[in-house]
ZADO-651909 format. One record per residue: residue number from 1; chain; residue in one letter; x negated, y negated, z of N, C-alpha, C in turn. Coordinates in pm, whole numbers, plus 50000, padded with zeros to 5 digits. Layout:
// residues N
(node NUM,A,A,(X,Y,Z),(X,Y,Z),(X,Y,Z)),
...
This chain:
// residues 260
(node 1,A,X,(49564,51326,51196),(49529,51324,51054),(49589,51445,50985)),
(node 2,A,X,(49675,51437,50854),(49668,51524,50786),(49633,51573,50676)),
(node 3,A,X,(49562,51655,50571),(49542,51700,50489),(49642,51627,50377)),
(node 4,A,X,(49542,51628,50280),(49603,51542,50163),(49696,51633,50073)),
(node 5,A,X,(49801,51608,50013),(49913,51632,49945),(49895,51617,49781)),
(node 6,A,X,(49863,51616,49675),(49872,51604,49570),(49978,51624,49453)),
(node 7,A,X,(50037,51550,49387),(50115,51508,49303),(50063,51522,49195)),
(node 8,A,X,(50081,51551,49068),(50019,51506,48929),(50138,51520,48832)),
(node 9,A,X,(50124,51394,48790),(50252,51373,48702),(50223,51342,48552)),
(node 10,A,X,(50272,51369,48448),(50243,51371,48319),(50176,51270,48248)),
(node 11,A,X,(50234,51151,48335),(50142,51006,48255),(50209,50938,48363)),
(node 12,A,X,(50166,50743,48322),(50192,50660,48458),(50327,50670,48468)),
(node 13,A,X,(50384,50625,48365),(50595,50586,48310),(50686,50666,48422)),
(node 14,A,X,(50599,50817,48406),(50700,50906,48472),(50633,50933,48592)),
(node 15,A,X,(50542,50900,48676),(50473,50857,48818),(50584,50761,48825)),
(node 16,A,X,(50546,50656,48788),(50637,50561,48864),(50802,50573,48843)),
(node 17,A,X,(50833,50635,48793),(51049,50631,48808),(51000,50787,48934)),
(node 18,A,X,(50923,50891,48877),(50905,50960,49001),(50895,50972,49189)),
(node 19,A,X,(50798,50842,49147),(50775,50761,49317),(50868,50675,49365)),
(node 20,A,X,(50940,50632,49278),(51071,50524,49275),(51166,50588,49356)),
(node 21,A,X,(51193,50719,49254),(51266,50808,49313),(51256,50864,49497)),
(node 22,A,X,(51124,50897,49491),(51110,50936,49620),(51094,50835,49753)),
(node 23,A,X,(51043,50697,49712),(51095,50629,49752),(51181,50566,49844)),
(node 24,A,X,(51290,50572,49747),(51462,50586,49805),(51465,50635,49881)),
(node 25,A,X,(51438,50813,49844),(51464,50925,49975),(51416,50898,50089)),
(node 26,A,X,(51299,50822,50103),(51242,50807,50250),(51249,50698,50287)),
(node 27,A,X,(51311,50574,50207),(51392,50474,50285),(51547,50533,50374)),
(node 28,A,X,(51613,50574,50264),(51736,50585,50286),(51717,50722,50436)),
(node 29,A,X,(51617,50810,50418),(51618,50909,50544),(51580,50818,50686)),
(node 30,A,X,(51472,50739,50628),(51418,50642,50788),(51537,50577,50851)),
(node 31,A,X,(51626,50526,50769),(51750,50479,50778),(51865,50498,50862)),
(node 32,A,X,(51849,50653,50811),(51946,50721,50880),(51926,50787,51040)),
(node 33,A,X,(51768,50821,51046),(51721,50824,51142),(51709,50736,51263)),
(node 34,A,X,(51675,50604,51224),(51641,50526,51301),(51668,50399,51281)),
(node 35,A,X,(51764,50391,51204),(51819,50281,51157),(51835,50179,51072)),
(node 36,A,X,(51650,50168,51064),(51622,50111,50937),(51512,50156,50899)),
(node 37,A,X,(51384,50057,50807),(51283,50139,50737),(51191,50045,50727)),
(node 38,A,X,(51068,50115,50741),(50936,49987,50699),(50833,50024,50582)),
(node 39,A,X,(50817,49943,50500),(50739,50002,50365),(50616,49889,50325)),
(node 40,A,X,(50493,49950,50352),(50406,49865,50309),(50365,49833,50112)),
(node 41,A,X,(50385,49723,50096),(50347,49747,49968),(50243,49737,49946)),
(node 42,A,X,(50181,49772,49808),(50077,49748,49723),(50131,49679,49576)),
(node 43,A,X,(50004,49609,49537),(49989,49562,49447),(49953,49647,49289)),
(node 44,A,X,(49839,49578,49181),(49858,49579,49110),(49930,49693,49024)),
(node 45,A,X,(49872,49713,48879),(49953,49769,48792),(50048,49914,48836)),
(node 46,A,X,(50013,50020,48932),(50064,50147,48933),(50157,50070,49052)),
(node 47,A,X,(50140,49992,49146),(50223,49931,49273),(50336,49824,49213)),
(node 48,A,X,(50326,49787,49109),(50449,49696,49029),(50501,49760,48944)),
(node 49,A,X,(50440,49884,48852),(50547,49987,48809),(50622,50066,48911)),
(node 50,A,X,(50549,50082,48987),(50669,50155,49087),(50806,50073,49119)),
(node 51,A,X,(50801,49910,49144),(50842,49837,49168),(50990,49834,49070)),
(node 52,A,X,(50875,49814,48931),(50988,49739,48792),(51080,49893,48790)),
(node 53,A,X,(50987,49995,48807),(51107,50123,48826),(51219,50134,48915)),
(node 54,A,X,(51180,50120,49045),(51284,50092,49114),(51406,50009,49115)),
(node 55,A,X,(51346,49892,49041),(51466,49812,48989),(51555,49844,48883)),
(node 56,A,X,(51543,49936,48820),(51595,49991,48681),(51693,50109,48771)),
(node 57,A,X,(51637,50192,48878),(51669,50300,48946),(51829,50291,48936)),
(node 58,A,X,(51938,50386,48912),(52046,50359,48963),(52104,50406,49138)),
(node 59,A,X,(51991,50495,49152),(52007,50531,49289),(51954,50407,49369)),
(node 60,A,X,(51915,50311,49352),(51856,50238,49435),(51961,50130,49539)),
(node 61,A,X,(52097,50122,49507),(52243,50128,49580),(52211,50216,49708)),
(node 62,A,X,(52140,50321,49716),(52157,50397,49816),(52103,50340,49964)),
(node 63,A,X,(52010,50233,49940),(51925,50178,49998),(52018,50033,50058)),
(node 64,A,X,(51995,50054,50201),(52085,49909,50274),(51896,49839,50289)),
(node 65,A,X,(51928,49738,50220),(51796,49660,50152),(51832,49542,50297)),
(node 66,A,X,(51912,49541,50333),(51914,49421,50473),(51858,49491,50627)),
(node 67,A,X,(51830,49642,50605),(51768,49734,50735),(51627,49726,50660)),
(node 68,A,X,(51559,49683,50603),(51417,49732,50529),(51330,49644,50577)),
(node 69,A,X,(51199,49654,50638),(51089,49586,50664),(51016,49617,50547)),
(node 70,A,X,(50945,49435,50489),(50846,49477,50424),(50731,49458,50465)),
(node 71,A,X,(50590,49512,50406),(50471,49425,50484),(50398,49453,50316)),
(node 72,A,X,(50284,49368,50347),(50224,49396,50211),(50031,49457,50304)),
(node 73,A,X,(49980,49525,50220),(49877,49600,50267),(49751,49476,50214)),
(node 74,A,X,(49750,49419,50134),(49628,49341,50131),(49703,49201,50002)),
(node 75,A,X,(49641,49082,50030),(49673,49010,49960),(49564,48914,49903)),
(node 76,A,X,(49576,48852,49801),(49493,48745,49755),(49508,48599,49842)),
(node 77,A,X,(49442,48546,49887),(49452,48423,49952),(49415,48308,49835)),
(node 78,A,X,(49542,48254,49785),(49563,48174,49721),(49709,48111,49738)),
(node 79,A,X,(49744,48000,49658),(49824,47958,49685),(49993,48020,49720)),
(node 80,A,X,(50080,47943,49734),(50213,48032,49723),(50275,48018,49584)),
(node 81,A,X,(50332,48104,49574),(50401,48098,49406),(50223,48149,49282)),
(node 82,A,X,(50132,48159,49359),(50037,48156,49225),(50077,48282,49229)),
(node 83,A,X,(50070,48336,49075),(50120,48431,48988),(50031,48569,49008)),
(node 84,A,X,(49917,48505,49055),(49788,48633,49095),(49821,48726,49228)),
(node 85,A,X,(49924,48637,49302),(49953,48671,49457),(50039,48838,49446)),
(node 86,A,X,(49995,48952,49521),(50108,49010,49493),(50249,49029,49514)),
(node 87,A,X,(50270,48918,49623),(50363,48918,49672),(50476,48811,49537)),
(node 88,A,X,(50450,48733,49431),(50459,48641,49374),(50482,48765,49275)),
(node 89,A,X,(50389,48878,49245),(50461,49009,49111),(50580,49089,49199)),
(node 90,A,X,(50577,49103,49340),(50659,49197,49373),(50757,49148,49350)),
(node 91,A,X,(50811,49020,49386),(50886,48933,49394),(50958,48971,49248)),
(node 92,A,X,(50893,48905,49144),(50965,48938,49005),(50989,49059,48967)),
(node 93,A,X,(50949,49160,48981),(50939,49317,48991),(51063,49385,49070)),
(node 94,A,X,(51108,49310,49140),(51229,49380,49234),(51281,49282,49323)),
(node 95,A,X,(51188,49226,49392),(51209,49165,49530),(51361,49070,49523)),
(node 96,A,X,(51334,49017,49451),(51426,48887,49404),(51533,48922,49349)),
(node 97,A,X,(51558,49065,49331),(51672,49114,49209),(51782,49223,49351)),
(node 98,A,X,(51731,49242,49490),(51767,49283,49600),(51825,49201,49674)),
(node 99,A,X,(51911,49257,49797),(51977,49167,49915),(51870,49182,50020)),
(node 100,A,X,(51778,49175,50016),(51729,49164,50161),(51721,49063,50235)),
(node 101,A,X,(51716,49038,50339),(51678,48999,50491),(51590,48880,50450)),
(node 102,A,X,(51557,48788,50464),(51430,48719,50405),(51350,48709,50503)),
(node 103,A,X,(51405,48756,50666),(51356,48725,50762),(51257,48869,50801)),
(node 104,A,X,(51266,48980,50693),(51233,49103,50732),(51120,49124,50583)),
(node 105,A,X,(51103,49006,50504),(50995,49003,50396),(50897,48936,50470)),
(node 106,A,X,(50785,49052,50528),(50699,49010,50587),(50545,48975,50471)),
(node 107,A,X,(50552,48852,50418),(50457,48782,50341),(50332,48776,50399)),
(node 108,A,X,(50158,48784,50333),(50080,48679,50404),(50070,48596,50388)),
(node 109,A,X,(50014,48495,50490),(49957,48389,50459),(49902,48363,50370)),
(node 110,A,X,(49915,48194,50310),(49893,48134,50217),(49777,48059,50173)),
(node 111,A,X,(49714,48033,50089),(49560,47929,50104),(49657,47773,50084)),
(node 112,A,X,(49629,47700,50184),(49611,47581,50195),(49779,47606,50252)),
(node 113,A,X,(49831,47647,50351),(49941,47675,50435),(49955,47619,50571)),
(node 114,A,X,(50015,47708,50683),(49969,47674,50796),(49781,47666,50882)),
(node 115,A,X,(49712,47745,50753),(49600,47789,50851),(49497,47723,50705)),
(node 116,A,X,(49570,47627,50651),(49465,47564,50530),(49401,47669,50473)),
(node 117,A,X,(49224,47676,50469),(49172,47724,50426),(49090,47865,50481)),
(node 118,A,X,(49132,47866,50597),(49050,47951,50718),(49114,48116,50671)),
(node 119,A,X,(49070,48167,50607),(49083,48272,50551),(49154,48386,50689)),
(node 120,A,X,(48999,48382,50766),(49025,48445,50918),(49108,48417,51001)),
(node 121,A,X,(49133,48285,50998),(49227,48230,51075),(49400,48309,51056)),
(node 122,A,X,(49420,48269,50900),(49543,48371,50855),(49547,48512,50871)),
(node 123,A,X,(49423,48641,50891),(49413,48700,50893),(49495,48772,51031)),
(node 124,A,X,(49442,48659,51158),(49479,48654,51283),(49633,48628,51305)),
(node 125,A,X,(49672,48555,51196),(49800,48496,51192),(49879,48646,51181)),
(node 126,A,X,(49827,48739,51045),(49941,48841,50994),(49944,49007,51126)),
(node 127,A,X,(49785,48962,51157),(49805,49095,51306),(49923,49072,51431)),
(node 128,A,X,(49901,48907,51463),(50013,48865,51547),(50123,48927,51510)),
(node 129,A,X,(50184,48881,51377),(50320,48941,51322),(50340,49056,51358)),
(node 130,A,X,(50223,49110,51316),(50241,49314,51338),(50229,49348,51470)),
(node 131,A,X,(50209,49305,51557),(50195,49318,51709),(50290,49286,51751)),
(node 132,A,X,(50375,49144,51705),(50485,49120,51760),(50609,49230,51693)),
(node 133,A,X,(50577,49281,51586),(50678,49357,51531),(50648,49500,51569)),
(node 134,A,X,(50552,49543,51646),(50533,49677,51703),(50663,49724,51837)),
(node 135,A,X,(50711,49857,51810),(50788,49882,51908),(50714,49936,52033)),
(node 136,A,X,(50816,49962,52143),(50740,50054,52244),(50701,50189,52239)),
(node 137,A,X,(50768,50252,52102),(50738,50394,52083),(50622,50391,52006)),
(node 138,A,X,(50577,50265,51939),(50449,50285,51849),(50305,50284,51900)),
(node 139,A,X,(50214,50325,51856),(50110,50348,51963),(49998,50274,51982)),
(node 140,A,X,(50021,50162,51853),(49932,50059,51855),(50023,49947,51859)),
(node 141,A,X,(49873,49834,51810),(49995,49706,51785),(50029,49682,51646)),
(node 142,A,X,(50063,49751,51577),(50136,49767,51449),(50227,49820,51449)),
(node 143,A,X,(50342,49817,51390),(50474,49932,51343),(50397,50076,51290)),
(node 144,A,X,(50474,50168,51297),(50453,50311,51236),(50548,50267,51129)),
(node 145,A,X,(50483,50175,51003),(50532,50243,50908),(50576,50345,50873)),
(node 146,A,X,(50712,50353,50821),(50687,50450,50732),(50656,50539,50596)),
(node 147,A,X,(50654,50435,50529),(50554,50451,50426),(50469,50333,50367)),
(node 148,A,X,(50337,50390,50326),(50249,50259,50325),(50204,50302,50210)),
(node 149,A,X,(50194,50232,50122),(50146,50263,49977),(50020,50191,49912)),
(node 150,A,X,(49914,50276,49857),(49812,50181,49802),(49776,50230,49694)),
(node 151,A,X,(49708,50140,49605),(49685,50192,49505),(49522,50175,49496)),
(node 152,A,X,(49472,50311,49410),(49284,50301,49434),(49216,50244,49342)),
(node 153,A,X,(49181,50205,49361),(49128,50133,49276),(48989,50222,49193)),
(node 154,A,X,(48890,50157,49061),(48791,50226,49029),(48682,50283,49071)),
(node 155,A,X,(48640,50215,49161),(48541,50194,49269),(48589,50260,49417)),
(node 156,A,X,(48692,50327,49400),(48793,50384,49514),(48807,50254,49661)),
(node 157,A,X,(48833,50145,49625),(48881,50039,49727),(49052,50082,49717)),
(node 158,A,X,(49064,50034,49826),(49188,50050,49884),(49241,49927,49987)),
(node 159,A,X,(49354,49888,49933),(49399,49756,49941),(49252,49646,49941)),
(node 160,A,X,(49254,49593,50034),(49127,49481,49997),(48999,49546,50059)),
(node 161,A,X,(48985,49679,50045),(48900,49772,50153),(48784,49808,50087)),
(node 162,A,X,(48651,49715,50017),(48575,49783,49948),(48429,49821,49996)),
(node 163,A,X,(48386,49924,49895),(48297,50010,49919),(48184,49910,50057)),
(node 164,A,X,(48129,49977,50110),(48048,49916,50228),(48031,49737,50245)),
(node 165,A,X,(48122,49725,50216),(48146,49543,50292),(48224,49566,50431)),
(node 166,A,X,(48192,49446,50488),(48237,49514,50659),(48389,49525,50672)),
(node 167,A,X,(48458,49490,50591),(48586,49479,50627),(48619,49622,50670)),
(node 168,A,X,(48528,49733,50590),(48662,49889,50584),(48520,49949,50680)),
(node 169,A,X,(48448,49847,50790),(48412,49948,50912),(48472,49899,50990)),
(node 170,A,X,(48597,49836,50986),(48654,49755,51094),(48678,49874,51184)),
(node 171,A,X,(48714,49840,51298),(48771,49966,51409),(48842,49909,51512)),
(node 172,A,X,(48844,49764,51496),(48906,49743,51632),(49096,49655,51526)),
(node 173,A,X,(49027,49574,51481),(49122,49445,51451),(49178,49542,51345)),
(node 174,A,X,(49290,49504,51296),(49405,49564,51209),(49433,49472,51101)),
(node 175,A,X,(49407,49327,51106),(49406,49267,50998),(49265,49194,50941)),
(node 176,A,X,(49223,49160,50847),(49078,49098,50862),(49107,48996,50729)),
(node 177,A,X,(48996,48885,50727),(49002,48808,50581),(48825,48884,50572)),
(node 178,A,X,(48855,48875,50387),(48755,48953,50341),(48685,48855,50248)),
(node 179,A,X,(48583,48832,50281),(48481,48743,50184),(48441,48794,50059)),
(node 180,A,X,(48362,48746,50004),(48314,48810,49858),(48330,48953,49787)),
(node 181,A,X,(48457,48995,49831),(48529,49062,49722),(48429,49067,49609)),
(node 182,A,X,(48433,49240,49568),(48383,49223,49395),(48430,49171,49308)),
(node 183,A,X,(48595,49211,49321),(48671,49145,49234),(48713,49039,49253)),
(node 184,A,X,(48784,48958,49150),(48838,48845,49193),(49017,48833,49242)),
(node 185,A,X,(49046,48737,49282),(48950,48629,49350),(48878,48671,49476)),
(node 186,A,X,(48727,48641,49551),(48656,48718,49582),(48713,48675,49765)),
(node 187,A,X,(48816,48590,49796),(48893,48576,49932),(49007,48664,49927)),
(node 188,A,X,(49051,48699,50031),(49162,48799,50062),(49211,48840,50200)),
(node 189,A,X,(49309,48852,50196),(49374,48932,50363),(49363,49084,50306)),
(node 190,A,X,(49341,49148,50432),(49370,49338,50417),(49390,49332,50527)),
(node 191,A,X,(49496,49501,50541),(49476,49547,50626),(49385,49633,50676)),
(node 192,A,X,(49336,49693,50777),(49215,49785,50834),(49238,49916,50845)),
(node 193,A,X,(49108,49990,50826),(49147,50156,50798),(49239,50178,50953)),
(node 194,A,X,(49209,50149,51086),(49292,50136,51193),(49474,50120,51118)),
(node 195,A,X,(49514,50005,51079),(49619,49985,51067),(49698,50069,50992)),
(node 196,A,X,(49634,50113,50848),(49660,50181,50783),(49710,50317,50820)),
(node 197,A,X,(49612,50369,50905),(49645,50487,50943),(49717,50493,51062)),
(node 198,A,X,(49811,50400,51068),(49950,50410,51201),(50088,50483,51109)),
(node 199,A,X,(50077,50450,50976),(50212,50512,50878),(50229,50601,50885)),
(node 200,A,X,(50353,50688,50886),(50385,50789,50948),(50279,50864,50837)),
(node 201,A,X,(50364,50812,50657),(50335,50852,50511),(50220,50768,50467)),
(node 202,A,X,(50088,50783,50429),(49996,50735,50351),(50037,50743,50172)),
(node 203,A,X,(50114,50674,50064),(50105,50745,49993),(50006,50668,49910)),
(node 204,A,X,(49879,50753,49815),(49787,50698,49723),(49802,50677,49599)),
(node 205,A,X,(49796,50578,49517),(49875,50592,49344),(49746,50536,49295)),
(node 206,A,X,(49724,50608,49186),(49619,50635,49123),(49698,50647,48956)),
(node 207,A,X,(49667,50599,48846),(49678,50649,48699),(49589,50598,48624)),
(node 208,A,X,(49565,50651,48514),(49482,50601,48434),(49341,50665,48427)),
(node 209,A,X,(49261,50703,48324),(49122,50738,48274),(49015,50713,48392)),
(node 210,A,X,(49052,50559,48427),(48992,50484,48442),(48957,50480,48635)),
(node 211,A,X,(49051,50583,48684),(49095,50585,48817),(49055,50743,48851)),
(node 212,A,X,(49016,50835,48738),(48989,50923,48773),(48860,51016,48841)),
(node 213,A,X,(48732,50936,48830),(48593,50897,48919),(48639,50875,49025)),
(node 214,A,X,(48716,50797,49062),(48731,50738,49218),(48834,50879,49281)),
(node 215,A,X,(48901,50936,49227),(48994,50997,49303),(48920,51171,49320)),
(node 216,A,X,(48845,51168,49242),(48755,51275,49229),(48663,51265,49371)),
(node 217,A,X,(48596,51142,49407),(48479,51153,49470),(48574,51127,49589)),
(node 218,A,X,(48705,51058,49611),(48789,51036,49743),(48823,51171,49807)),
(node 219,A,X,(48858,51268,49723),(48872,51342,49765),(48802,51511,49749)),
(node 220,A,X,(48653,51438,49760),(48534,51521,49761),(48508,51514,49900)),
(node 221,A,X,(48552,51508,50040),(48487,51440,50141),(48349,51366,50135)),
(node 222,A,X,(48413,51264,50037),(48290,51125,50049),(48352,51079,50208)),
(node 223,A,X,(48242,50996,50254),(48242,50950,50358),(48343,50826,50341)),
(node 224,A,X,(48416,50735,50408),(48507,50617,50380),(48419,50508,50359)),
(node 225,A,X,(48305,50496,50383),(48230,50390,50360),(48171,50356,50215)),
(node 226,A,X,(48160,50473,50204),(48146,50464,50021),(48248,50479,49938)),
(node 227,A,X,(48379,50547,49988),(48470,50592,49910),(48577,50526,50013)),
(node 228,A,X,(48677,50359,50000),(48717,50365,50166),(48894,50453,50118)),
(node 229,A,X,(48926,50487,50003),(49014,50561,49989),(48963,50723,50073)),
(node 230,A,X,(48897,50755,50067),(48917,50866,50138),(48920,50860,50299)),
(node 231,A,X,(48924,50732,50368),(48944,50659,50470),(49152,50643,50516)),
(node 232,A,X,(49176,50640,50426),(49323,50625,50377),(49417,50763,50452)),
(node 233,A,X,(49457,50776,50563),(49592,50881,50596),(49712,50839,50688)),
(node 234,A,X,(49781,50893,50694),(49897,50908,50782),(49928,50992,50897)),
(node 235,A,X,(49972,50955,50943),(49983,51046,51095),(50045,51198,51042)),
(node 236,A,X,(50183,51175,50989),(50245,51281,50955),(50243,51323,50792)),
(node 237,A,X,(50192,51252,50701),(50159,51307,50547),(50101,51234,50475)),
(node 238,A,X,(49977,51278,50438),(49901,51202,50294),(49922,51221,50159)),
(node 239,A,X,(50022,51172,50111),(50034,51167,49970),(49958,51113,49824)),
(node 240,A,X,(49881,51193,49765),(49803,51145,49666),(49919,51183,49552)),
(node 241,A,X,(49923,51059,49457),(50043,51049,49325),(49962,50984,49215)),
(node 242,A,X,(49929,51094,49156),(49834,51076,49001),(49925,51114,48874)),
(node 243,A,X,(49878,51056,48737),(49856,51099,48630),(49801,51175,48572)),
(node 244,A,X,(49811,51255,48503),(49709,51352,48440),(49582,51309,48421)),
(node 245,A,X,(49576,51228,48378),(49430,51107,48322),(49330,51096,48461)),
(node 246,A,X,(49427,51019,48526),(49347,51001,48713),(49325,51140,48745)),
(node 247,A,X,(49409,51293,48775),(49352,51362,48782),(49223,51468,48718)),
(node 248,A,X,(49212,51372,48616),(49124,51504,48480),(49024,51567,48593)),
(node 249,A,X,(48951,51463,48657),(48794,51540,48684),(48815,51622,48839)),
(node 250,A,X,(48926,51636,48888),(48971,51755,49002),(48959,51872,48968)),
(node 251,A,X,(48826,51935,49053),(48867,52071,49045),(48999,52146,49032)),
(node 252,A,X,(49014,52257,48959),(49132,52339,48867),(49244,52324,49034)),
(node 253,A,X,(49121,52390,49121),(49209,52430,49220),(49301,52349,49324)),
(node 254,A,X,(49231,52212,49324),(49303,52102,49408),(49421,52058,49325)),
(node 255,A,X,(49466,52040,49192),(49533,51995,49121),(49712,52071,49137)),
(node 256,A,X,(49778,51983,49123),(49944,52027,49165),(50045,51994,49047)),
(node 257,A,X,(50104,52101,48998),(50217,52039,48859),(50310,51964,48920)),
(node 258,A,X,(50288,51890,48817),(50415,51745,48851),(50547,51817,48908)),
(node 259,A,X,(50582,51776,48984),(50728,51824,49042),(50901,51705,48988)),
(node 260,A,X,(50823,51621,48857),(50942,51524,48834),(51032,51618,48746)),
């Protein structure tokens, strides 16, 4: 585990061409290292600006988009193509506007797909994947991402990980389907605080007024069960990437000037 990292950037606009930016750098370094790169995404609004930024990026050429694993960190279980899916915004956001691999866009499962309606059933389906896609140097049955990105939500959930529902005491399984969700829609795939924390990079994106309660008490050592963002790290770096707004209620002293 390591100690969390903090970012604070002027507003969301320039977070996200910021993270875009950095991004790159740690695709294009995994790359060079090891050949290619694995990046978990996230969803909504701060996880698709990062996205629509990257696509605008002119450095984003730098990136051999046919070496890139994707995975997505939690999804809505609904149909394919429905517009709610995040994989269905990433898609328009970048995905589709890249050369990648189609065989290395690691999607979840779908509602009413191979596994119909069995939420769990798909759940089982996307750990297989990650087990089968684990190397011998990795130490579970997941890849060591290398960077896994989530965004926190108000309530500090993280990917489909919310406050004391059993999904975020998981400890054994790495993928789970999650029932009655607060939010909607209240079915979902996530991944597990286990899985999560195989990425080399944890990074956290947070903006907005509205995000700044949750990132306050995440990184108050709340316990993960109430807070499952503060559940959230990386083997080798935890990156928290705020707005001024998300950071307001941080003590003076935890807080970091934007470095964009």
């Amino acid at each position: 585990m390591t100690g969390p990292e903090l970012v604070v950037h002027r507003d969301k606009e320039l977070m996200a061409r910021a993270t875009s930016a950095r991004l790159i750098t740690a695709i294009v370094d995994a790359q060079a290292a090891r050949g290619t790169a694995s990046v978990v995404l996230t969803g909504g609004r701060n996880g698709n600006g990062l996205l629509a930024a990257l696509a605008s990026a002119p450095a984003r050429d730098a990136v051999d988009w046919s070496r890139l694993d994707l995975w997505w960190g939690d999804e809505r279980f609904l149909p394919e193509g429905d517009p709610d899916r995040n994989d269905t915004q990433a898609r328009a956001a970048l995905l589709d506007g890249v050369p990648l691999d189609p065989a290395r866009v690691h999607t979840m499962p779908v509602l009413d797909g191979r596994h119909g309606k069995d939420v769990d059933a798909a759940a089982d389906a996307y750990a297989a994947e990650l087990a089968a896609a684990a190397g011998p140097d990795d130490e579970g049955p997941v890849p060591a991402f290398d960077v896994l990105m989530l965004g926190v939500g108000p309530d500090t959930h993280v990917a489909s990980l919310f406050p004391e529902l059993p999904a975020v005491r998981e400890t054994e399984r790495t993928v789970v389907g999650v029932h009655g969700a607060p939010k909607p829609p209240p079915t979902r795939i996530s991944l597990t605080l286990p899985a999560i924390r195989a990425a080399r990079e944890v990074w956290l994106l947070a903006a907005g007024e509205d995000k700044a309660q949750a990132v306050a008490v995440a990184l108050s050592g709340a316990g993960e069960m109430q807070a499952p963002a503060a559940g959230a790290y990386g083997t080798s770096r935890t990156l928290w990437l705020l707005d001024e707004a998300a950071a307001a209620r941080l003590p003076a002293a935890q807080e970091r000037p934007s470095v964009s």
